[in-house]
C-alpha positions in Angstrom: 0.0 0.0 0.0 1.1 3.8 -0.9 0.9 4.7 2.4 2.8 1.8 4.3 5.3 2.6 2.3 8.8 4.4 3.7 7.6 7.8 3.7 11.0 9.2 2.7 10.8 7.0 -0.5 7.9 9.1 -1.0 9.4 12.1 -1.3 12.1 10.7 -4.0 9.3 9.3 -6.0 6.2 9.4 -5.6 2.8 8.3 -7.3 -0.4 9.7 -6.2 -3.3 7.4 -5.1 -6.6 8.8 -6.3 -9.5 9.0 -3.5 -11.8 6.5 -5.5 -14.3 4.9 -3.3 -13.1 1.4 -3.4 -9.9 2.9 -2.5 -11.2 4.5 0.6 -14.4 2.9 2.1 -12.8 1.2 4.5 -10.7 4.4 5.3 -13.8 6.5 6.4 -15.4 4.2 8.6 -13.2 4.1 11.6 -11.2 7.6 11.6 -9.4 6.7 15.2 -7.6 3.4 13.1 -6.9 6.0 10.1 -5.2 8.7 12.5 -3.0 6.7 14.6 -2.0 3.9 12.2 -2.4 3.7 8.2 -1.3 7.7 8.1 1.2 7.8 11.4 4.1 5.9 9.7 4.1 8.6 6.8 2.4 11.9 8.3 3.9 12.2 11.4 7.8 12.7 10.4 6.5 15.0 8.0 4.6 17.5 9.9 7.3 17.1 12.5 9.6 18.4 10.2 7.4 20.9 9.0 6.7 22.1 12.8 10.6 22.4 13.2 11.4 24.5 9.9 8.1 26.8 11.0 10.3 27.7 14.2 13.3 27.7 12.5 12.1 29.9 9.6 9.9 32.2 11.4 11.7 35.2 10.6 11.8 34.1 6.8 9.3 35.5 5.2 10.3 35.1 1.9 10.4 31.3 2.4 6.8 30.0 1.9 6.3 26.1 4.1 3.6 23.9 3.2 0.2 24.9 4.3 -3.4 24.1 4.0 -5.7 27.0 4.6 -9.5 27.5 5.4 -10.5 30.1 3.2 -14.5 31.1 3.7 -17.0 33.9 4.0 -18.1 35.1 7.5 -20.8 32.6 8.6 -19.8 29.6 6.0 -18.8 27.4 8.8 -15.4 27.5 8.8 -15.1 27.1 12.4 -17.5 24.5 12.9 -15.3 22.3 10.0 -12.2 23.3 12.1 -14.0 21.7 15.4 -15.5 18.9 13.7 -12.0 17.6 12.5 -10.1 18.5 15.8 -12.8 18.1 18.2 -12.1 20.8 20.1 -14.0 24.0 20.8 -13.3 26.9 18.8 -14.6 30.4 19.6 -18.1 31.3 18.0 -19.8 34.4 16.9 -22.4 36.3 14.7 -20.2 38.8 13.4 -16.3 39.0 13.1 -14.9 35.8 15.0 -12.1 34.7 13.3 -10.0 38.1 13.3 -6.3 36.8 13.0 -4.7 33.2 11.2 -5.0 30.6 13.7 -2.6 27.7 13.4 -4.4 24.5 14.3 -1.7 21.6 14.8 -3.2 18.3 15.5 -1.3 15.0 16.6 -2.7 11.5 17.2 -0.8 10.9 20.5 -2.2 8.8 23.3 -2.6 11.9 25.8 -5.0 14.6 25.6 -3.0 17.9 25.7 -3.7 21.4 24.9 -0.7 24.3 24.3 -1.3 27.4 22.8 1.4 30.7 21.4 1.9 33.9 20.0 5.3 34.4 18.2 4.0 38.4 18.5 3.4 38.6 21.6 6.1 38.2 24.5 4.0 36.6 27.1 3.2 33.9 24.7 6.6 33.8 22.7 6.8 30.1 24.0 4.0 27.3 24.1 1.4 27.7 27.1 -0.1 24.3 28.7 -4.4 25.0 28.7 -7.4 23.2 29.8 -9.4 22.4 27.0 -12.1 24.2 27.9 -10.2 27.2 28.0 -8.9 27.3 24.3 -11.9 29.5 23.2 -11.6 32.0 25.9 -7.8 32.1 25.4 -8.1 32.2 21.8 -10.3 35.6 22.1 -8.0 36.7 24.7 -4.8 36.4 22.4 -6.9 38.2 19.5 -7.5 41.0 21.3 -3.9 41.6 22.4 -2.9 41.6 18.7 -5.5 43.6 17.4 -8.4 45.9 18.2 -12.0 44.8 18.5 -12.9 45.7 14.9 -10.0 44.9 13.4 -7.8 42.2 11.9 -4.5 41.1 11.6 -1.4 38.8 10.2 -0.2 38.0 13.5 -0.7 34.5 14.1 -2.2 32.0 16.9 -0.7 29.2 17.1 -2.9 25.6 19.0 -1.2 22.2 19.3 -3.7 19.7 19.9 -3.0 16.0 20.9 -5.2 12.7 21.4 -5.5 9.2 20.3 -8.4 9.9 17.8 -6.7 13.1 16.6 -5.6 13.0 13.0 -1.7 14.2 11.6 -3.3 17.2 10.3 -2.6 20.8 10.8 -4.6 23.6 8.9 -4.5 27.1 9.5 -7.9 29.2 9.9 -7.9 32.2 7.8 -10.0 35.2 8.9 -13.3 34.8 7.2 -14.2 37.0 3.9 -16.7 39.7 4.0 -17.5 42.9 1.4 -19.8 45.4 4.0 -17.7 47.4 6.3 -20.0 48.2 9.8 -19.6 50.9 12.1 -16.6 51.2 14.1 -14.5 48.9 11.7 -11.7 50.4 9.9 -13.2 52.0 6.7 -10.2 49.7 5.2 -10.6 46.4 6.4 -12.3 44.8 3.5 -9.0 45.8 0.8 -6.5 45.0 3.6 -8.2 41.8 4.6 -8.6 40.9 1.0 -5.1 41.7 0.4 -3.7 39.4 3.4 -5.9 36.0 2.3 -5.0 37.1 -1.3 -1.3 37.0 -0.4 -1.3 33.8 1.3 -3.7 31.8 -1.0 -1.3 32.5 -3.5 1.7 30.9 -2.7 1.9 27.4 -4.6 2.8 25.9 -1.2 -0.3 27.1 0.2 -3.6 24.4 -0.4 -6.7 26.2 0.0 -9.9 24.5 1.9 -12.7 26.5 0.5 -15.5 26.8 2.7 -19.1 27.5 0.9 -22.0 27.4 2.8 -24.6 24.8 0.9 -27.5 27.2 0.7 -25.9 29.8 -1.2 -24.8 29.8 -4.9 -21.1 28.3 -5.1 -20.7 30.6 -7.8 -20.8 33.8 -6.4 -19.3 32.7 -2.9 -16.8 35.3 -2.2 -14.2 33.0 -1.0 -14.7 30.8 -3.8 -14.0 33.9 -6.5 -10.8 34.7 -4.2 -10.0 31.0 -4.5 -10.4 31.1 -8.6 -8.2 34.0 -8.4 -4.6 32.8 -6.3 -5.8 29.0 -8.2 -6.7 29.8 -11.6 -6.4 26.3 -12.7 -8.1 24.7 -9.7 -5.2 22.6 -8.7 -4.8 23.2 -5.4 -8.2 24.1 -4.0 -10.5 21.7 -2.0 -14.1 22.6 -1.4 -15.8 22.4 1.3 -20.0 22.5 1.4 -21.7 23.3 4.9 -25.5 23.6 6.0 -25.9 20.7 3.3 -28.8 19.7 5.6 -30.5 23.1 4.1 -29.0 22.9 0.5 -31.2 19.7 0.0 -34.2 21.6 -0.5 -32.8 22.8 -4.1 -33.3 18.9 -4.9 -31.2 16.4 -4.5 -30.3 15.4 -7.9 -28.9 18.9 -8.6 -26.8 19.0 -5.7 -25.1 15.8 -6.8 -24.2 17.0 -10.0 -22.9 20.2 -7.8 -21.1 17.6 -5.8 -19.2 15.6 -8.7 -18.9 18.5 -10.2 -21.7 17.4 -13.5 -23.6 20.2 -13.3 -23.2 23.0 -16.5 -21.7 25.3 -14.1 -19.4 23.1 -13.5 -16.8 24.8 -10.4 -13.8 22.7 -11.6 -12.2 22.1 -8.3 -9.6 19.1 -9.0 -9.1 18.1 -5.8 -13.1 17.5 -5.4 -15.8 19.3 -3.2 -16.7 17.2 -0.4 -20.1 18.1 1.7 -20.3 18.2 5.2 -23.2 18.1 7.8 -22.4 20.2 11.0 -23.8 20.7 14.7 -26.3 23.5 14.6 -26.7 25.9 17.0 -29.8 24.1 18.6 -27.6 20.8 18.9 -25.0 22.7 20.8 -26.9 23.6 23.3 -27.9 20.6 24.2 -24.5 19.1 24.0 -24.7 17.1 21.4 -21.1 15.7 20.8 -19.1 15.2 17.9 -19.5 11.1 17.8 -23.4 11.8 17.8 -22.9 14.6 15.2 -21.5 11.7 12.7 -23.8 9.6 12.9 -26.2 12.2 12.2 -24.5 13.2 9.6 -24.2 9.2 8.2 -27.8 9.1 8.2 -28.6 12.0 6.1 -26.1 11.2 3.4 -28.6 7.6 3.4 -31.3 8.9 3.3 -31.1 12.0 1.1 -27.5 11.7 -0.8 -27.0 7.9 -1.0 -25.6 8.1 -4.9 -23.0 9.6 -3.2 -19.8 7.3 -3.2 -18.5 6.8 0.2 -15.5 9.1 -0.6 -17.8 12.7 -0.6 -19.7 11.8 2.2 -19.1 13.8 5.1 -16.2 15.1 7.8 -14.5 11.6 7.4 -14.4 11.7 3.9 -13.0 15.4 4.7 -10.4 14.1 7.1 -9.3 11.1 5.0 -9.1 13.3 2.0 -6.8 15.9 3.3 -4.4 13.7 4.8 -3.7 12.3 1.4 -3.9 15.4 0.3 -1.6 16.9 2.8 1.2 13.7 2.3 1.1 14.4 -1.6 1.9 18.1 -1.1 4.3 17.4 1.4 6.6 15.2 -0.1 6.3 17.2 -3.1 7.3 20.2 -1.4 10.3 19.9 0.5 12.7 19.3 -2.8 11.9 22.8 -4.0 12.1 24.0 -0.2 15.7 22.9 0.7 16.8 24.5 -2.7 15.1 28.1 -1.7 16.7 27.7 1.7 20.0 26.7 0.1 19.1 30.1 -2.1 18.7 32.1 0.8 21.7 31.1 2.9 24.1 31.5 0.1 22.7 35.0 -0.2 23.0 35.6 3.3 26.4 34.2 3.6 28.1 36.3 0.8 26.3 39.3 2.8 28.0 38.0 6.4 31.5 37.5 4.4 31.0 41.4 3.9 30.4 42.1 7.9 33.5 40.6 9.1 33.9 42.7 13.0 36.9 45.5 12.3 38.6 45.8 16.1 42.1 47.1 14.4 42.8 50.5 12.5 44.8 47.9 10.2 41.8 46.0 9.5 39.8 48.9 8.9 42.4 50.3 6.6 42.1 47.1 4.8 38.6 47.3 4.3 38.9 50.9 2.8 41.1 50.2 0.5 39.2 47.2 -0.6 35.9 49.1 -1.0 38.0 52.0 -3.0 38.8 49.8 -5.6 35.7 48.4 -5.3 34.3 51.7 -6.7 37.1 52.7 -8.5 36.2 50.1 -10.7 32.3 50.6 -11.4 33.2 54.1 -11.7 35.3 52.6 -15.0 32.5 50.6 -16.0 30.6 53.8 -16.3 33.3 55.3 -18.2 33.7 52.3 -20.7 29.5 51.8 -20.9 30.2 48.4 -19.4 26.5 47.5 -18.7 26.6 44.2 -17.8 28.7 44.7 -14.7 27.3 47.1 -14.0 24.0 45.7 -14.0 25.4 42.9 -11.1 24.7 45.7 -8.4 20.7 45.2 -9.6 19.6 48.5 -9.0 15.8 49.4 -10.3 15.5 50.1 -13.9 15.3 54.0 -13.1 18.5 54.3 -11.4 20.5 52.1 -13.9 19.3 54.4 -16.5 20.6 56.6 -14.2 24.0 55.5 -13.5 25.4 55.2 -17.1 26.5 58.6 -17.7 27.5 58.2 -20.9 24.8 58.6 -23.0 23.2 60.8 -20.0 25.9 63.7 -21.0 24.7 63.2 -24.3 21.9 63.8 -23.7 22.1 67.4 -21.8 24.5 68.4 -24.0 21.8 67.9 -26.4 19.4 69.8 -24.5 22.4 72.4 -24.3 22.5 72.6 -28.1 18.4 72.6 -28.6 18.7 75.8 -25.1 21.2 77.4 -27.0 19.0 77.8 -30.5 15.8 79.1 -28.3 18.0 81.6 -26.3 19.5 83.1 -30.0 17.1 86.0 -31.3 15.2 85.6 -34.6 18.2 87.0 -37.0 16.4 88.2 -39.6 13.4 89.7 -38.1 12.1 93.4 -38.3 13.3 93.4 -34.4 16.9 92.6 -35.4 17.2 94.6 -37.9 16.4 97.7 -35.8 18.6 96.2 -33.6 21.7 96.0 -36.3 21.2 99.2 -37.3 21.4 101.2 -33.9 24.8 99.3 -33.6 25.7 100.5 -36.6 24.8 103.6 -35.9 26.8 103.8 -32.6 29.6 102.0 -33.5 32.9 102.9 -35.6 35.5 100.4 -36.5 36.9 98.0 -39.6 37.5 94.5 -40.0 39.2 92.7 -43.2 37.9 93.2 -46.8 33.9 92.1 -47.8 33.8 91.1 -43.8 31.4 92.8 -41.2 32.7 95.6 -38.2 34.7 93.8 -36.1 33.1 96.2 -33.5 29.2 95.9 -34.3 29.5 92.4 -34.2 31.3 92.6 -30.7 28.2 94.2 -30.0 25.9 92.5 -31.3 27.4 88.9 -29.8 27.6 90.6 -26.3 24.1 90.0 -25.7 24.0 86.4 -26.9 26.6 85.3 -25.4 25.6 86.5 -21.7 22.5 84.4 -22.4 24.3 82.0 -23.7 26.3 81.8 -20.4 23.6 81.3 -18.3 22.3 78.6 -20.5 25.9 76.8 -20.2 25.5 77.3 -16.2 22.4 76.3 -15.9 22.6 72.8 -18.1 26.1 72.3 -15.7 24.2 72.4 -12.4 21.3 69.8 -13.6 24.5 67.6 -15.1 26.0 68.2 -11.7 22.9 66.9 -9.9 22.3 64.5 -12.0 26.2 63.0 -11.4 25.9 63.7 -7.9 22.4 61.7 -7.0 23.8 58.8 -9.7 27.1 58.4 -7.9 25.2 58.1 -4.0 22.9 55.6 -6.1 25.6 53.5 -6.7 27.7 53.9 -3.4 23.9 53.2 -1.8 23.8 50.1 -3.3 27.6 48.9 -3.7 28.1 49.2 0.0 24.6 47.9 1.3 25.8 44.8 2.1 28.8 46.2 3.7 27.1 47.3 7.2 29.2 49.9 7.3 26.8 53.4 7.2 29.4 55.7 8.5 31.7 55.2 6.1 29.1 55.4 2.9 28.2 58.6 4.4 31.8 59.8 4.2 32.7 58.2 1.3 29.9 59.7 -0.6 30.3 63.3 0.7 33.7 63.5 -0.1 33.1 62.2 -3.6 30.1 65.1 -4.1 32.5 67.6 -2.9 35.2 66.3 -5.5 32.5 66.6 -8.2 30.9 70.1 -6.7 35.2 71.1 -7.5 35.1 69.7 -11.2 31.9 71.5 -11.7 33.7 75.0 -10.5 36.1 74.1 -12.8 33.8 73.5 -15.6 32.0 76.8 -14.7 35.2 78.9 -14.7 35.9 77.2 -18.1 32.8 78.7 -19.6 33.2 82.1 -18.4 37.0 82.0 -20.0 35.6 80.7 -23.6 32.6 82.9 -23.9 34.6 86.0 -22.8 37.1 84.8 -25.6 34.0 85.0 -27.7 32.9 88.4 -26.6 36.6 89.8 -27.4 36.7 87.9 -30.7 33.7 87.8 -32.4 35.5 85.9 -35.9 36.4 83.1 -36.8 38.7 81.9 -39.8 36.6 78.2 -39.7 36.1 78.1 -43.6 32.5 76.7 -42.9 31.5 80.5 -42.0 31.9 81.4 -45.7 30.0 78.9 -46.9 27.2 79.5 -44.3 27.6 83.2 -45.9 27.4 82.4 -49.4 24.6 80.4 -48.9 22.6 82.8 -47.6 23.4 85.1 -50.5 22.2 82.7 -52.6 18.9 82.8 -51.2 18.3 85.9 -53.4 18.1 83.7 -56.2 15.0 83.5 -57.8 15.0 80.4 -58.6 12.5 78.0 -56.9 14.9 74.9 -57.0 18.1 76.8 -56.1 16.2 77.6 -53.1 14.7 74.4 -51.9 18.3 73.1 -52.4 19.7 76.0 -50.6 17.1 75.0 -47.6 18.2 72.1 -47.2 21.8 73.3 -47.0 21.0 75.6 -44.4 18.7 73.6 -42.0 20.1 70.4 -42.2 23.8 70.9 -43.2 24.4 73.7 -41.6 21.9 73.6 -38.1 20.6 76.9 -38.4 17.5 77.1 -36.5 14.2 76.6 -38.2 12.6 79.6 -36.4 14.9 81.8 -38.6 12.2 82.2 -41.7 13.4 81.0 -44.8 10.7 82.6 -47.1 11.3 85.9 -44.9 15.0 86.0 -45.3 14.7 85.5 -48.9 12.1 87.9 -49.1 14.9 90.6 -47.1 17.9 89.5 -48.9 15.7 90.1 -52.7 14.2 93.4 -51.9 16.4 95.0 -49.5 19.7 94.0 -50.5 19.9 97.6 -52.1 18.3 99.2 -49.3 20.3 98.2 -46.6 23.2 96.1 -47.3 25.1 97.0 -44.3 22.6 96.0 -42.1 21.9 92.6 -44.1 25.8 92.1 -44.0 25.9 92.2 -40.3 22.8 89.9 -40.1 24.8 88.0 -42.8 27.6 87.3 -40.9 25.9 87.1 -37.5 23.6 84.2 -38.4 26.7 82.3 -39.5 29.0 83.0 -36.2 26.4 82.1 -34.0 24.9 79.0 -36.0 28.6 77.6 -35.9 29.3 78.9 -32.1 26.2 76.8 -31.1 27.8 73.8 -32.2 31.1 74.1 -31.2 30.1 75.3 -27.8 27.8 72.2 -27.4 30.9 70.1 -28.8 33.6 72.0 -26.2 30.7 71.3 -23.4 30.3 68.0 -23.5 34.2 66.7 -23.9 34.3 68.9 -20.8 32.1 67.3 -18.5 33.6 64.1 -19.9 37.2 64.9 -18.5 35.7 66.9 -15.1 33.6 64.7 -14.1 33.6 60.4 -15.9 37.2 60.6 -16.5 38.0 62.1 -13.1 36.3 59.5 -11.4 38.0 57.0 -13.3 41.6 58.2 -12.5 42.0 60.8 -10.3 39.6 59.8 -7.6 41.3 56.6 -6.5 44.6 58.7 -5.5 42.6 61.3 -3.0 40.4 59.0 -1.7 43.4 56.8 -0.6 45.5 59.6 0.7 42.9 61.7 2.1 42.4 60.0 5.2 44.8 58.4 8.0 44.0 54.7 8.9 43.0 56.2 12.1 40.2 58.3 10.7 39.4 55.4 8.3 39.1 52.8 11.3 36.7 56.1 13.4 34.0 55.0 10.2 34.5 51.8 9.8 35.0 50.4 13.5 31.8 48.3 14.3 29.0 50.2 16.6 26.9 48.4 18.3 23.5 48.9 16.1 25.9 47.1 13.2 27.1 44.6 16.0 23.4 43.6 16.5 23.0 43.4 12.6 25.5 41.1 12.1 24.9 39.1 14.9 21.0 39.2 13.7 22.1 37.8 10.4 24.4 35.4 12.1 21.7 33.9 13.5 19.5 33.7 10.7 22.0 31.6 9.1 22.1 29.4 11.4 18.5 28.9 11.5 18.4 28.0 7.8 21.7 26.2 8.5 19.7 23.6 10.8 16.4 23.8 8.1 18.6 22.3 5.3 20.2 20.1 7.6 17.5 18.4 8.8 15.8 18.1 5.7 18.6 16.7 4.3 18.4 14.2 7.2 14.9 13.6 7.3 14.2 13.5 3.5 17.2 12.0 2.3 17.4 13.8 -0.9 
């Protein structure tokens, strides 16, 4: 038989045993001979184990154990399933009873005993011995110590629960699903409780037992639509149907078909949906006990549900079901759970190797000059475009963008270029032209044969460049920002593991004040060149008189000569489309005669600034290049190791006590999944 079999052999290979009821008759008749001996041999080590990595792993919460979970609405039953299968009273209510998970661990031992806990809660950090009576009472007293009266929470309650007709089951109670917020609960509380069953439904080590109540539409069952939703394909989900003592009045036929799942509106729930018959409120108060409660139940399913196989009828079939159920997903589960603890301990081992304690200035020195290089080195890769190491430090998509600089400088110098064109007046506009003549007007000089005044151009320039200045200063401090927040990105992340926040802070100050020093230098750069500009408005770059001649062509009338001529001079040259084509035609036709000093000096001005734009936005960028990437990537390393003595090195890097507890905090989480894999590995036998 499947289960007599070595249950560690089950977990290297395994083949499941269908619930058929030939299979299983004899399974549901006596459930005291199914807990304590066909399961006991296979179960038991397993939910041991299980128990033991629960402790171990409690601080893990990125490591998901095997679970199965009671998922209903408020008022489906859930806690009357939960005391049928335990026999042991749970707390009751019309409204909100179940307000936090409650961890139901039962064990077919030969002694009755009752402990209860509350990881959260320091009085009940460790197991608590109770009557059995009491468990309702302390189960409402717990509650409200983890949350208010109205409210809910994740915090869990944990009940270990042993007899001799006690099955090797444990199942945790989920609060129970409702969509009407009433007065004095948190306007909330439906999203957030929503969001907590949502988030542990989910998981694919989480089964879910979904309670519907039998006299309701399974359809529309709100736990059964949150079920369909974390278990689209129906794979892990066993339902549940109460009250179906009430349900029978739809006809018994139809709930059959409901039952094996015949019906057209078929559920599709592949691990079945089993119905139950449960005490009614009537019957509790008169005591009537659990053994009498079954054999209540057998009756009905004879007289009213008797095409039922023997396998869907009742809490026995329940109970029989989900211990198969829960020795499947077991012994399924713990291969894929040692390798996301073997996952998580290497992670947090290569993050220990980085916390080593630093008692010596020499060790500290040793550190620092570790974690130099360590920067010096990414702050290459930025240099070089090196993306793919750069990528290892898996920042969020926005700050690797970030972070490469490269094509970031290009980018603002860019802007730069596209600034500079908006800041340059409309050169031949009515404006300019009164403009060109007043400096005409009020200026004397002489430049070189068929070439402008040397003086009206100084002139005219002074007033563009200045603007052009600010332009320069202005794109330097938001390519200063943008350096500065990229590099205390990457220091952010690069040292994380490192525990060691003093020194980040310094490291990454120092390195902003070393780039707030290349950006002074840039600035004082830009004041030197445009001031060389302002003193020199000429250039000898033969690509001025072909800018010029151009333009004098544009007094051809010739309608081809001038679309070819447009072309030259927007996309050859970059002169700025808000300078009129038509318009400067126009000028250059009919007032060439008129005023050909003043077109001259428009002439000529057009053609300096177009080609001052460029080089300016070529000068800029090469600039911020060498001030700030290729500073970084050579002349930072030199300061940063000189700048400080191993005694103020070892003052940031010596470990406080706040990264004492850290690392001893992670020390112990190691350990903890240390002992996980290792008694897995023992138990399992992988």
């Amino acid at each position: 038989r499947e289960a007599s079999r070595p249950w560690h052999l089950c977990c290297v290979k395994h083949t499941h045993v269908p619930l058929r009821p030939e299979n299983n008759t004899r399974r549901c008749l006596s459930m005291s001979k199914l807990f304590c001996q066909e399961y006991d041999g296979t179960i038991a080590p397993l939910l041991q184990l299980t128990d033991k990595l629960r402790h171990m792993l409690r601080n893990e919460t990125t490591i998901s154990l095997p679970t199965i979970a009671v998922l209903g609405q408020q008022s489906s039953g859930k806690s009357s399933v939960l005391e049928a299968i335990s026999d042991i009273p749970l707390p009751r209510s019309d409204g909100m009873c179940t307000r936090v998970p409650l961890e139901l661990q039962m064990k077919c031992e030969p002694k009755e005993h009752f402990q209860i806990s509350a990881p959260d809660l320091a009085d009940y950090r460790e197991p608590r011995d109770i009557p059995e009576g009491d468990i309702a009472d302390k189960i409402n007293e717990i509650t409200d110590k983890l949350t208010t009266d109205q409210d809910i929470s994740h915090k869990p309650i944990h009940l270990r629960v042993t007899g001799p007709t006690r099955p090797n089951l444990t199942l945790v109670d989920l609060p129970g699903l409702f969509s009407v917020v009433k007065k004095g609960q948190p306007p909330d509380i439906v999203e957030r409780l929503a969001t907590m069953l949502r988030e542990q439904c989910s998981r694919e080590t989480t089964i879910i037992l979904c309670v519907f109540s039998g006299d309701n539409d399974f359809e529309t069952n709100l736990s059964f639509k949150l079920a369909q939703e974390a278990d689209k394909n129906g794979t892990r989900t066993l339902g549940v149907v109460t009250k179906i003592d009430k349900a029978l009045h739809a006809g018994t036929k139809d709930m059959v078909a409901k039952i094996l799942q015949d019906d057209p509106y078929n559920i599709r729930l592949k691990m079945g949906l089993i119905p139950v018959r449960l005490r009614t409120q009537q019957e509790l108060d008169k005591g009537l006990s659990q053994a009498n409660a079954r054999e209540a139940e057998k009756q009905l399913f004879q007289e009213h549900l008797n095409e039922l196989p023997d396998s869907f009828r009742g809490v026995p079939a329940l109970v029989a079901k989900l211990l198969l159920i829960q020795r499947d997903h077991l012994t399924k589960t713990f291969p894929t759970l040692r390798h996301d603890i073997g996952t998580k301990l290497a992670e947090y081992e290569n993050t220990r190797n980085k916390l080593a304690a630093r008692t010596t200035e020499h060790e500290s020195h040793q550190l620092a000059m570790r974690l130099f290089q360590q920067l010096h080195g990414y702050h290459g890769d930025i240099l070089r475009g090196n993306h793919a190491k750069l990528g290892e430090l898996q920042l969020s998509e926005k700050d690797e963008k970030m972070i490469h600089l490269v094509p970031r400088f290009d980018e603002h110098a860019n802007e730069l270029l596209e600034d500079l064109r908006d800041r340059t007046p409309v050169i031949f506009s009515l404006e300019m032209a009164e403009i060109v003549r007043k400096a005409i007007k009020e200026t004397t000089g002489s430049g070189p044969p068929n070439y402008p005044s040397t003086e009206v151009l100084r002139t005219l320039m002074g007033k563009i460049l200045d603007d052009y200045k600010t332009v320069m200063l202005a794109n330097l401090h938001t390519v200063t920002e943008h350096v500065t927040e990229a590099i205390d990105k990457l220091y952010a992340q690069a040292l994380h593991d490192y525990n060691t926040p003093r020194f980040q802070a310094y490291i990454t100050e120092a390195t902003q004040e070393l780039l707030e020093a290349q950006s002074e230098k840039i600035a004082n750069s830009i004041s030197e060149i445009i001031a060389v500009h302002k003193t020199t408005p000429h250039t000898k770059n033969p690509q001025y008189t072909k800018i010029v001649g151009d333009i004098d062509a544009l007094a051809n009338p010739d309608r081809q000569a001038r679309d070819k001529l447009e072309f030259q001079l927007y996309r050859v040259h970059g002169i700025p489309e808000k300078e009129p084509f038509t318009e400067m035609h126009q000028t250059l036709q009919d007032q060439m005669d008129s005023m050909p000093a003043i077109n001259l000096q428009r002439k000529s001005l057009l053609a300096l600034v177009t080609l001052l734009q460029v080089n300016l936005h070529d000068w800029y960028y090469h600039e911020v290049q060498h001030h700030f990437l290729e500073f970084l990537a050579t002349d930072w390393l030199p300061h940063m190791s000189t700048a400080k003595t191993a005694s103020q090195l070892h003052a940031y890097l010596c470990e406080h006590e706040d990264e004492k507890r850290k690392r001893e905090h992670l020390d112990g989480r190691i350990k903890d999944l240390r002992e996980a894999k290792a008694e897995i590995q023992r138990v399992c036998r992988f």
